[in-house]
C-alpha positions as a LaTeX table, in Angstrom:
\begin{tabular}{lrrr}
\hline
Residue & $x$ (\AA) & $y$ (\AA) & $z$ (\AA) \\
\hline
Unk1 & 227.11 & $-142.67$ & 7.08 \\
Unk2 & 225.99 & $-139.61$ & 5.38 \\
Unk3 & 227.31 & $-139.04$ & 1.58 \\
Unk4 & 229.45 & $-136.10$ & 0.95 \\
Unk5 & 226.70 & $-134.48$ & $-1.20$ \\
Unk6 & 224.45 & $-134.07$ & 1.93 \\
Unk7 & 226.65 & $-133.56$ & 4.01 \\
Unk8 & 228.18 & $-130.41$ & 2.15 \\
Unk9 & 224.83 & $-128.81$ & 1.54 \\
Unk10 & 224.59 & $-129.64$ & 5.50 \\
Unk11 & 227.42 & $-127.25$ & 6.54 \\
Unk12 & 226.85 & $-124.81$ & 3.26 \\
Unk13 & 226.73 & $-121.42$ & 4.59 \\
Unk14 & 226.08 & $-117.69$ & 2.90 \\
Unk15 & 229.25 & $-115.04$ & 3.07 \\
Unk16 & 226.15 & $-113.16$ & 4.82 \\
Unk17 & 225.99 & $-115.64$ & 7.55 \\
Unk18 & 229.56 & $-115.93$ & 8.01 \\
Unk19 & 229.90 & $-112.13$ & 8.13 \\
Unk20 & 227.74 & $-112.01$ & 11.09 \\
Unk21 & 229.76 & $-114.70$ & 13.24 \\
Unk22 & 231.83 & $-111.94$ & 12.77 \\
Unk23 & 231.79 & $-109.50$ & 16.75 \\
Unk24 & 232.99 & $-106.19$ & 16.55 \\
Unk25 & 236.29 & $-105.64$ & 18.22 \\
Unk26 & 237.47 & $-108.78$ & 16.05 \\
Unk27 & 240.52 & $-109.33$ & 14.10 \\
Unk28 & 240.18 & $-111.02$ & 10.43 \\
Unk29 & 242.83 & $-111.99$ & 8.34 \\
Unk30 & 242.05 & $-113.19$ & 4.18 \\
Unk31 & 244.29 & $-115.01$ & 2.09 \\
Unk32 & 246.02 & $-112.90$ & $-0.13$ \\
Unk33 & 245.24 & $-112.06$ & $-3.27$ \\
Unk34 & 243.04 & $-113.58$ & $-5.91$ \\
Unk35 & 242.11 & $-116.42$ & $-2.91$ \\
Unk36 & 240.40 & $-113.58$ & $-1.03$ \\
Unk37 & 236.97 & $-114.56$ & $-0.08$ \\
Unk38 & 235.67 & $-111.03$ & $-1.41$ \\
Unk39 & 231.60 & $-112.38$ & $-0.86$ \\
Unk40 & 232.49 & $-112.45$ & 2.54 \\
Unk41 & 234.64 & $-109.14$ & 2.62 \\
Unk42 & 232.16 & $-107.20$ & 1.23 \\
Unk43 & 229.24 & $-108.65$ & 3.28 \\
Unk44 & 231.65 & $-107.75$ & 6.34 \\
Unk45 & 231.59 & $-104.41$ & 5.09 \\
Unk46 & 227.92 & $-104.11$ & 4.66 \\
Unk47 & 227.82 & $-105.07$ & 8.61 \\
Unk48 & 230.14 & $-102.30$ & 9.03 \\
Unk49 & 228.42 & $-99.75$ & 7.05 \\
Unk50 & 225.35 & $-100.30$ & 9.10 \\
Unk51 & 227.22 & $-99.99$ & 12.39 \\
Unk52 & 226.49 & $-103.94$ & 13.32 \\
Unk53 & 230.03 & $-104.30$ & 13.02 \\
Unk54 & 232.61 & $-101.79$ & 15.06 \\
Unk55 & 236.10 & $-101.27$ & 15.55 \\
Unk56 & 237.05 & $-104.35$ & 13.58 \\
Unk57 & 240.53 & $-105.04$ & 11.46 \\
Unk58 & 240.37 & $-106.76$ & 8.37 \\
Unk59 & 244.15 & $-108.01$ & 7.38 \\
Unk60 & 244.47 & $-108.12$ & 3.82 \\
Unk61 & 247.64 & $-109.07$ & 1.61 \\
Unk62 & 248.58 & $-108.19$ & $-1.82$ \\
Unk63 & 245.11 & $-106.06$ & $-2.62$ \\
Unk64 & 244.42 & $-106.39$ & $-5.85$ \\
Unk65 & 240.34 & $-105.61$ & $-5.27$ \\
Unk66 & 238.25 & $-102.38$ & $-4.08$ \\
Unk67 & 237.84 & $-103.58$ & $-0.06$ \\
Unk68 & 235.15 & $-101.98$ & 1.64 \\
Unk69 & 237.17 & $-100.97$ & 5.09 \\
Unk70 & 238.82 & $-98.29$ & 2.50 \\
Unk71 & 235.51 & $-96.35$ & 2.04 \\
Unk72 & 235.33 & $-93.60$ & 4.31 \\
Unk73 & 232.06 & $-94.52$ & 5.00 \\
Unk74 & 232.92 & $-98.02$ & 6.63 \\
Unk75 & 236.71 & $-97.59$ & 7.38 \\
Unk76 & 235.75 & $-96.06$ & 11.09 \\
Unk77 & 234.29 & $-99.34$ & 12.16 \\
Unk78 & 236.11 & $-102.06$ & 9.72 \\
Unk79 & 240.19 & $-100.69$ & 9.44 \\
Unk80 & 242.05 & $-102.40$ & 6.62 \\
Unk81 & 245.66 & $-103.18$ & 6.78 \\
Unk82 & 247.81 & $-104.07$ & 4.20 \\
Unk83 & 250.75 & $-106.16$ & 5.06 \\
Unk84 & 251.95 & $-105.41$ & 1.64 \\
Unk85 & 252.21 & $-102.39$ & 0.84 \\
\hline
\end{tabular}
């Protein structure tokens, strides 16, 4: 049996590698909040900003930080919707 140490650094994985399991046409939802995983966020807006990712929807709660899918430059291929508005 494998301790937890190796086994986390086993399954550790970048916001930038995340962000690309990520196909366009895809619906994400974040926690809300302070909880938001913002690495991954903005890496997903990176993607989008470079047209790897397209017509995407990032669901997003309470926004309390600058997400990318409101820059005009990425919010044609990563919309962001607030359920709280």
């Amino acid at each position: 049996m494998k301790d937890y140490l190796t086994q986390y650094k086993e399954k550790l994985t970048s916001a930038e590698e995340i962000a690309s399991r990520i196909e366009s046409g895809q619906y994400i939802a974040t926690d809300n909040m302070l909880a938001a995983p913002m690495a991954i966020i903005n890496a997903l807006g990176d993607r989008a900003e470079k047209n790897l990712l397209k017509n995407a929807s990032l669901y997003t709660t309470l926004d309390v930080y600058d997400y990318p899918c409101y820059k005009p430059e990425v919010a044609e291929n990563l919309r962001g919707i607030s359920w709280f508005c």
